[in-house]
Chimera marker file (.cmm) of the C-alpha trace (Angstrom):
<marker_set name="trace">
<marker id="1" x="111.890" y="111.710" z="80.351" r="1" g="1" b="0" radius="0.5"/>
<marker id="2" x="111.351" y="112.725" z="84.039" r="1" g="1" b="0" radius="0.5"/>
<marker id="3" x="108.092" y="110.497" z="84.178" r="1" g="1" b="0" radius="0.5"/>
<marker id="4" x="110.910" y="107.211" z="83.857" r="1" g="1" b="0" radius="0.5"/>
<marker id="5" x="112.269" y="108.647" z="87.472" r="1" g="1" b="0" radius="0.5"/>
<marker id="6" x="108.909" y="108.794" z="88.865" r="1" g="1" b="0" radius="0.5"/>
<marker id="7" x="107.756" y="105.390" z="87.327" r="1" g="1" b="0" radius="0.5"/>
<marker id="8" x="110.713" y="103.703" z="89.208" r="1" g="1" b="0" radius="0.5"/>
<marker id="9" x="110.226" y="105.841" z="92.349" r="1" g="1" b="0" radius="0.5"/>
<marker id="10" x="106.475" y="104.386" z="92.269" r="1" g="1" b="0" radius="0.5"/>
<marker id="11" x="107.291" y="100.807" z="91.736" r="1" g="1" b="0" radius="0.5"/>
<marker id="12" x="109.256" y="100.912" z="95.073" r="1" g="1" b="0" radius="0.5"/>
<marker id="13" x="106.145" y="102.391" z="96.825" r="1" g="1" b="0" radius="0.5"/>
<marker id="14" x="103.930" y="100.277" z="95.522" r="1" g="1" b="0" radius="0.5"/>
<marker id="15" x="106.042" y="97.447" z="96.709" r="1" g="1" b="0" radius="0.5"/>
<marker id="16" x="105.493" y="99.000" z="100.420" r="1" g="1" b="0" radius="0.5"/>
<marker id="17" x="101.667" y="99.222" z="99.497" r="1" g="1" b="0" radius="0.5"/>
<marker id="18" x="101.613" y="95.298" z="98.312" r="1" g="1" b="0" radius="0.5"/>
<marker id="19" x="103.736" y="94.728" z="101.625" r="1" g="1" b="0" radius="0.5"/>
<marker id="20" x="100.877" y="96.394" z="103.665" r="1" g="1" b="0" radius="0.5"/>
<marker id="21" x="98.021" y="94.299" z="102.079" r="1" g="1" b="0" radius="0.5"/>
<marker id="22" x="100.133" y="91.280" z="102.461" r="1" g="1" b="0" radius="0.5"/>
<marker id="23" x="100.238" y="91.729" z="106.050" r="1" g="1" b="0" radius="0.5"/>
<marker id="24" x="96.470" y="93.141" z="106.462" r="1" g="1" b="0" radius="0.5"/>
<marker id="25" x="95.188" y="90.476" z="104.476" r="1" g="1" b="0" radius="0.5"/>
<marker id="26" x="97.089" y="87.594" z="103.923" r="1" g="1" b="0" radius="0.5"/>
<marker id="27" x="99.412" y="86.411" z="107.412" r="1" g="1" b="0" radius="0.5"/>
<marker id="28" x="97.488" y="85.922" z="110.613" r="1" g="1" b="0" radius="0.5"/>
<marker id="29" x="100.042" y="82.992" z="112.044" r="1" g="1" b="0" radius="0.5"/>
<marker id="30" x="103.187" y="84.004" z="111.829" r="1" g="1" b="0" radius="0.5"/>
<marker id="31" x="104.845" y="87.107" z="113.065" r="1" g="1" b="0" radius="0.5"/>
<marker id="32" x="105.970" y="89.424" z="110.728" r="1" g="1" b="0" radius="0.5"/>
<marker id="33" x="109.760" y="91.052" z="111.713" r="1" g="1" b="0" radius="0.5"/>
<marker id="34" x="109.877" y="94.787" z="111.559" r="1" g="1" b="0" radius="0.5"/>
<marker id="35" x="113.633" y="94.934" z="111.875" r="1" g="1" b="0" radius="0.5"/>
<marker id="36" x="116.003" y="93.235" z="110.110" r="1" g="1" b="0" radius="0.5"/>
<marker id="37" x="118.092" y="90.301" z="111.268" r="1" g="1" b="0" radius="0.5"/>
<marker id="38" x="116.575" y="90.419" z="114.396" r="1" g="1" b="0" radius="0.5"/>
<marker id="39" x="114.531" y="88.141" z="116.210" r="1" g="1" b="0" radius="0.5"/>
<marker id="40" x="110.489" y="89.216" z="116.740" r="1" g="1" b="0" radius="0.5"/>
<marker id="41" x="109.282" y="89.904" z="119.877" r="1" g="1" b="0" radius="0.5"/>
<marker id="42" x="106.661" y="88.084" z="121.591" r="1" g="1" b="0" radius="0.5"/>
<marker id="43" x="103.530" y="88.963" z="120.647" r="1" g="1" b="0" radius="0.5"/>
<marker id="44" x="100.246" y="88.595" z="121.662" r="1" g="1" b="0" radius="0.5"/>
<marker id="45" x="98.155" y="89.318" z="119.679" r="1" g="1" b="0" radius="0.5"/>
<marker id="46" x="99.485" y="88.452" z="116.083" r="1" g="1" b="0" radius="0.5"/>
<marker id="47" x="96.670" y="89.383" z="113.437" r="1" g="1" b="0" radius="0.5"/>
<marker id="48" x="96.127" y="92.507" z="114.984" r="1" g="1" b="0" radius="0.5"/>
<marker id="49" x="100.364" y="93.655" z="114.903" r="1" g="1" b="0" radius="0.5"/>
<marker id="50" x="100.465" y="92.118" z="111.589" r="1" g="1" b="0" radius="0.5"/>
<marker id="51" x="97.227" y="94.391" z="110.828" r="1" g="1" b="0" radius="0.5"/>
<marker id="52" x="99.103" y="97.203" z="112.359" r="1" g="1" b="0" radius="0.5"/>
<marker id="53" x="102.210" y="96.963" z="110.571" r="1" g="1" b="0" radius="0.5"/>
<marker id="54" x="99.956" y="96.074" z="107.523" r="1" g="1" b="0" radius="0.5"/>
<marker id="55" x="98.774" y="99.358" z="107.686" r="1" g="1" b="0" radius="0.5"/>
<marker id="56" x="101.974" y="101.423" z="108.667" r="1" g="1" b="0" radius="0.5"/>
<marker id="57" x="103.898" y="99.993" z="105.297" r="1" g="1" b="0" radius="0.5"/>
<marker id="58" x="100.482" y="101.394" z="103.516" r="1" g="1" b="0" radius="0.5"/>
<marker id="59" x="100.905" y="104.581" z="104.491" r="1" g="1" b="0" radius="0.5"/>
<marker id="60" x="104.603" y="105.114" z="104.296" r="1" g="1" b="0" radius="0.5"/>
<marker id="61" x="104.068" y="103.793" z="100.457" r="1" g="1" b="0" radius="0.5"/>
<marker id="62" x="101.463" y="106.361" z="100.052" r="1" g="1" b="0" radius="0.5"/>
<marker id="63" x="103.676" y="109.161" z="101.127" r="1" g="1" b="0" radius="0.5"/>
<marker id="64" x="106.793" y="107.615" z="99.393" r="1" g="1" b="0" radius="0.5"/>
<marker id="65" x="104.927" y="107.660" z="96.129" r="1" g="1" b="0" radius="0.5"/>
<marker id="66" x="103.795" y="111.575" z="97.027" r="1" g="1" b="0" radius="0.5"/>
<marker id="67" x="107.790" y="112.481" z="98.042" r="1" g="1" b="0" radius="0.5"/>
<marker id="68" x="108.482" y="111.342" z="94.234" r="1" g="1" b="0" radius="0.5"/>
<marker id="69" x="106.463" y="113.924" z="92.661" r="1" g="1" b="0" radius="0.5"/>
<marker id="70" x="109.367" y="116.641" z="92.558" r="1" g="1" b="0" radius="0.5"/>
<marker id="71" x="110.963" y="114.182" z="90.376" r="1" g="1" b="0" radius="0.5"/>
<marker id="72" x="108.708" y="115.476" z="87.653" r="1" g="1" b="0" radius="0.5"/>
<marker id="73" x="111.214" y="118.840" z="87.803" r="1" g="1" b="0" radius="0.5"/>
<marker id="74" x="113.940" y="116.425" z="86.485" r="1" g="1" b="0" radius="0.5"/>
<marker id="75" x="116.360" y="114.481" z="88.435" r="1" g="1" b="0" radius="0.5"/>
<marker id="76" x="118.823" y="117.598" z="88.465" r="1" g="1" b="0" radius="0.5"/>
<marker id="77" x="116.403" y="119.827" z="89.830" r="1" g="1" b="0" radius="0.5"/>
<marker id="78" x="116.877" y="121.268" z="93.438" r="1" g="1" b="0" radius="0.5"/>
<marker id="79" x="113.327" y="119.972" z="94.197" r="1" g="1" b="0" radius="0.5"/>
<marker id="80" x="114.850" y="116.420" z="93.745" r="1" g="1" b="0" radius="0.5"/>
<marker id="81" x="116.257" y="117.430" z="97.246" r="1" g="1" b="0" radius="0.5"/>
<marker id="82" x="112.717" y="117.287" z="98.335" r="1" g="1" b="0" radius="0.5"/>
<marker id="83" x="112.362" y="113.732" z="97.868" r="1" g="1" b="0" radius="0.5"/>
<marker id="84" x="115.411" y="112.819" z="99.073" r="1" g="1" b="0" radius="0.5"/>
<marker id="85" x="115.006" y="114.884" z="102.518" r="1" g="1" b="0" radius="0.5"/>
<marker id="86" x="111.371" y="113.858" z="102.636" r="1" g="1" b="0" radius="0.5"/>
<marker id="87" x="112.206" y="110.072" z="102.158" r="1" g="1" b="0" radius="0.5"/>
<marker id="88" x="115.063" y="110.313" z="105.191" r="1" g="1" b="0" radius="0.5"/>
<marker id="89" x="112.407" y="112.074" z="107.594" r="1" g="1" b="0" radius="0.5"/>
<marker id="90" x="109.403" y="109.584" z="106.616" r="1" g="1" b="0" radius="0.5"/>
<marker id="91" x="112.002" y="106.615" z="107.206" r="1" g="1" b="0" radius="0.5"/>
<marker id="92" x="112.462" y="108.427" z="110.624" r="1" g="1" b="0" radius="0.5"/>
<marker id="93" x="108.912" y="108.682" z="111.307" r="1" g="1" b="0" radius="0.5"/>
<marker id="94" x="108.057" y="104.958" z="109.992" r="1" g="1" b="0" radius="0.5"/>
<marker id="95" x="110.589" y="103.556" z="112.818" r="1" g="1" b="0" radius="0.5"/>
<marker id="96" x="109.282" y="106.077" z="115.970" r="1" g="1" b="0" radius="0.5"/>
<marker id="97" x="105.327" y="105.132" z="115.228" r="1" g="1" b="0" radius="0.5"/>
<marker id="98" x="107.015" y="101.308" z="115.139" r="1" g="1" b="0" radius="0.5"/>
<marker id="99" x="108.629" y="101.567" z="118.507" r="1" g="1" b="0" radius="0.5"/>
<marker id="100" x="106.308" y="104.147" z="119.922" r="1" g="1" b="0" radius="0.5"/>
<marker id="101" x="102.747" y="102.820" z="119.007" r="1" g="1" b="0" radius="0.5"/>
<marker id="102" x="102.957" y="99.351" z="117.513" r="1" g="1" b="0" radius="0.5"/>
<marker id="103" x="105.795" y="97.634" z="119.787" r="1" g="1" b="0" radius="0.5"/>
<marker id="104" x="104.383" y="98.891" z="123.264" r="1" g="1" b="0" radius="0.5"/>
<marker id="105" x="100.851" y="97.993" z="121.814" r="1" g="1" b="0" radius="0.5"/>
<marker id="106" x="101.415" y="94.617" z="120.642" r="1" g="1" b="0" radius="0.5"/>
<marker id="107" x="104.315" y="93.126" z="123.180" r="1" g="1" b="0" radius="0.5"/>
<marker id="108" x="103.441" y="90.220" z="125.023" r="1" g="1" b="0" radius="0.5"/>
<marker id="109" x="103.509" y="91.254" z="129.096" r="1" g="1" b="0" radius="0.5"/>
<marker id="110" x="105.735" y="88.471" z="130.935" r="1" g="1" b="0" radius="0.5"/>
<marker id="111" x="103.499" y="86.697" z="133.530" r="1" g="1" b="0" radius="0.5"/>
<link id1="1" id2="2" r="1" g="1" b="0" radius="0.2"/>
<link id1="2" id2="3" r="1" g="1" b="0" radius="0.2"/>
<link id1="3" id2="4" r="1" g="1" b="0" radius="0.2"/>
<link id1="4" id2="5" r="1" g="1" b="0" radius="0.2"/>
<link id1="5" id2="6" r="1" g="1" b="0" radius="0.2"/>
<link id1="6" id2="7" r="1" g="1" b="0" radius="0.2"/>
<link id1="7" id2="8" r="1" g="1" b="0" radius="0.2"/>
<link id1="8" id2="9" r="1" g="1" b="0" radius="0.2"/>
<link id1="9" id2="10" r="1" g="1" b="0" radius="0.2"/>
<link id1="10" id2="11" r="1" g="1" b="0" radius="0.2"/>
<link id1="11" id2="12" r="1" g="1" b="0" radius="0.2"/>
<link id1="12" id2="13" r="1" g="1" b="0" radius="0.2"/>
<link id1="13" id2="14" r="1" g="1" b="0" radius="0.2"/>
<link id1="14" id2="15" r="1" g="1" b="0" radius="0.2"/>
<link id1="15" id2="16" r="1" g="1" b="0" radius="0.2"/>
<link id1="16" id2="17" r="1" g="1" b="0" radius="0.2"/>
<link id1="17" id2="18" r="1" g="1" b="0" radius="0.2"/>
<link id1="18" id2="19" r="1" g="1" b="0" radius="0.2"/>
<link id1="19" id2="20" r="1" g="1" b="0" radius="0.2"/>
<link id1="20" id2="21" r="1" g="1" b="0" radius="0.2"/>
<link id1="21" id2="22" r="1" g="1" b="0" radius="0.2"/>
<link id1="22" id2="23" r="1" g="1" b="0" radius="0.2"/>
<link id1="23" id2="24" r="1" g="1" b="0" radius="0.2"/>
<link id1="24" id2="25" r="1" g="1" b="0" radius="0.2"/>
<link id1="25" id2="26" r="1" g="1" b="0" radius="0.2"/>
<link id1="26" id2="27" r="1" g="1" b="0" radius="0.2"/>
<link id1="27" id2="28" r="1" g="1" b="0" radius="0.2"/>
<link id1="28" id2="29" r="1" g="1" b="0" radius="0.2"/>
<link id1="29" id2="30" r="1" g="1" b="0" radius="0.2"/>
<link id1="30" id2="31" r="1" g="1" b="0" radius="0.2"/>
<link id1="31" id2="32" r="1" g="1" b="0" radius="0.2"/>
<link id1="32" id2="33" r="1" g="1" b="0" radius="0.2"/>
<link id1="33" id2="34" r="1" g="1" b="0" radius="0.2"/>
<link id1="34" id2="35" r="1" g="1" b="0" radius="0.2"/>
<link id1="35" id2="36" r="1" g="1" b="0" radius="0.2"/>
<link id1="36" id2="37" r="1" g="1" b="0" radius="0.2"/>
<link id1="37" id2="38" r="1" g="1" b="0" radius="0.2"/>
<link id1="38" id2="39" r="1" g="1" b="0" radius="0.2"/>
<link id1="39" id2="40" r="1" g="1" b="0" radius="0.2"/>
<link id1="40" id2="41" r="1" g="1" b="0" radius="0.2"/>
<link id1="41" id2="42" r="1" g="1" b="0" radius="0.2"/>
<link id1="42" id2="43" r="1" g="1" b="0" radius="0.2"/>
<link id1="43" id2="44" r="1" g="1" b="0" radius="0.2"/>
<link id1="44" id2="45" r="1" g="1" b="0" radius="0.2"/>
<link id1="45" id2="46" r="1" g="1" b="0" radius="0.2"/>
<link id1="46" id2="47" r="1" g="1" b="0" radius="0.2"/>
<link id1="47" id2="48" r="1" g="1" b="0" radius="0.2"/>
<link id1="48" id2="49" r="1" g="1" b="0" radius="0.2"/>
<link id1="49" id2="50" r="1" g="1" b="0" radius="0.2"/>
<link id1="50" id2="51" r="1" g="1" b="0" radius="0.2"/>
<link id1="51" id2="52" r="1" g="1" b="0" radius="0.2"/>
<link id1="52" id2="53" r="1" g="1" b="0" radius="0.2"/>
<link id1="53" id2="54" r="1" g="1" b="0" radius="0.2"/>
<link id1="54" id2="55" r="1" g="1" b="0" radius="0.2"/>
<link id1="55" id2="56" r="1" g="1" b="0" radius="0.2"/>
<link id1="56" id2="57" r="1" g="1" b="0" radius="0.2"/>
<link id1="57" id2="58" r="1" g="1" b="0" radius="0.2"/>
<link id1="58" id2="59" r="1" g="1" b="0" radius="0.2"/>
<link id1="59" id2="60" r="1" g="1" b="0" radius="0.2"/>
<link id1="60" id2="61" r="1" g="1" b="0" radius="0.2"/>
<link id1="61" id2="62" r="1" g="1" b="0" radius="0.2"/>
<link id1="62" id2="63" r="1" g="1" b="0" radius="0.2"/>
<link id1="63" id2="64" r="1" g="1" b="0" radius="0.2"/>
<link id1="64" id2="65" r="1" g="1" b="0" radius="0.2"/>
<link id1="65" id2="66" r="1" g="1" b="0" radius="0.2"/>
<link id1="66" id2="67" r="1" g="1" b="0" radius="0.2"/>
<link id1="67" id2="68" r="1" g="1" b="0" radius="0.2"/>
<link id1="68" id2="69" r="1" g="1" b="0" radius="0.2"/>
<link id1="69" id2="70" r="1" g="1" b="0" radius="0.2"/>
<link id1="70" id2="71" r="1" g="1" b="0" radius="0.2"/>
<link id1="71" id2="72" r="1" g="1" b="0" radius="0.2"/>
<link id1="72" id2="73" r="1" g="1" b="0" radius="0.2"/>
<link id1="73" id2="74" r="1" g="1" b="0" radius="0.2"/>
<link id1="74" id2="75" r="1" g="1" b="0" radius="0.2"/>
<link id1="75" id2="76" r="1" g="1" b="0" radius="0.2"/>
<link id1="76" id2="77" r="1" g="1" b="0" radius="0.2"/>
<link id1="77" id2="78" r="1" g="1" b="0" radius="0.2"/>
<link id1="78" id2="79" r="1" g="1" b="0" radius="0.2"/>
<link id1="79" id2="80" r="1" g="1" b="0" radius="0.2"/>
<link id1="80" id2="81" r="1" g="1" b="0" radius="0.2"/>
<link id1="81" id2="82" r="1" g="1" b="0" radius="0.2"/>
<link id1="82" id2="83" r="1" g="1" b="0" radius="0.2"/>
<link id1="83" id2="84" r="1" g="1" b="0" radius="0.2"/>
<link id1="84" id2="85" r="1" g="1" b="0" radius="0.2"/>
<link id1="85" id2="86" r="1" g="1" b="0" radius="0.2"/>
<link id1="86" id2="87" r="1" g="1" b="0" radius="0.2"/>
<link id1="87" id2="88" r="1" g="1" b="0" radius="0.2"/>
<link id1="88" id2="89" r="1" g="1" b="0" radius="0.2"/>
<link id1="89" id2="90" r="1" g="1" b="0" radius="0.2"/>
<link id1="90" id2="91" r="1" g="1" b="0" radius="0.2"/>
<link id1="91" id2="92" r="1" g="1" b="0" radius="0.2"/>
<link id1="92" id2="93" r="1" g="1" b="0" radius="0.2"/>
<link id1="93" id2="94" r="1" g="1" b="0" radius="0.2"/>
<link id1="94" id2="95" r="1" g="1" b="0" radius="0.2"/>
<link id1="95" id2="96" r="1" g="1" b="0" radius="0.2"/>
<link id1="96" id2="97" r="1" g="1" b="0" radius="0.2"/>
<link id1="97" id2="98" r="1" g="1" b="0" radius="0.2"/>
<link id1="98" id2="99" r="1" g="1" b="0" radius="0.2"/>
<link id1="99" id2="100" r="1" g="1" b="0" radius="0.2"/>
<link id1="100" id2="101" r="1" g="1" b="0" radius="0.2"/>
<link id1="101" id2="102" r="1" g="1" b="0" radius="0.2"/>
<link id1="102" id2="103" r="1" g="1" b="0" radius="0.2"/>
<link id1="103" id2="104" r="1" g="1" b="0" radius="0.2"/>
<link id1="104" id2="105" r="1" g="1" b="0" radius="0.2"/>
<link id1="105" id2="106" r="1" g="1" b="0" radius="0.2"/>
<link id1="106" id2="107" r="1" g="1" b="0" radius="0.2"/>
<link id1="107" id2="108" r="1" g="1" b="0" radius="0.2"/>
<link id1="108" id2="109" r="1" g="1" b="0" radius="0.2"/>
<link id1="109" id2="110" r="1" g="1" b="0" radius="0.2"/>
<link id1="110" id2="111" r="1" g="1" b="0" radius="0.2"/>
</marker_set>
């Protein structure tokens, strides 16, 4: 019954993934928020931050899918602290390659 726990965890990732190709393929006008309840920067260059957040939500589904694994152990399994601690750390990795890489990148400079 283990496989249920992993099935769920996977629908969430692959809710991240469809995110990701949403924003790669599908929005190229609008400006798609990163935070939430806060207003978007200025951008200049919107296809290419949407592209780049596109792909960020990609990966991070990719490795959220991958942190469910230990769930295979059974939900009362000590390796279920895997993909809890994995899941906090990626979450904390997702937001520094957002502020670090994509925001600087993709900010529109004042004139």
């Amino acid at each position: 019954m283990a496989w249920i726990g992993f099935l769920a965890w996977s629908a969430v990732g692959l809710f991240f993934i469809g995110l990701g190709f949403y924003l790669i393929y599908g929005t190229h006008k609008t400006i798609f928020g990163f935070w939430a309840n806060v207003e978007a920067f200025p951008v200049g260059d919107v296809k290419g931050y949407n592209q780049a957040l596109g792909k960020l939500w990609c990966g991070y589904g990719i490795v959220f899918i991958l942190l469910g694994l230990p769930l295979f152990a059974g939900q009362n399994s000590a390796w279920a602290l895997l993909s809890i601690l994995g899941t906090v750390f990626s979450t904390l990795g997702l937001m520094l390659i957002y502020v670090l890489c994509i925001e600087p990148k993709y900010k529109k400079k004042s004139q």
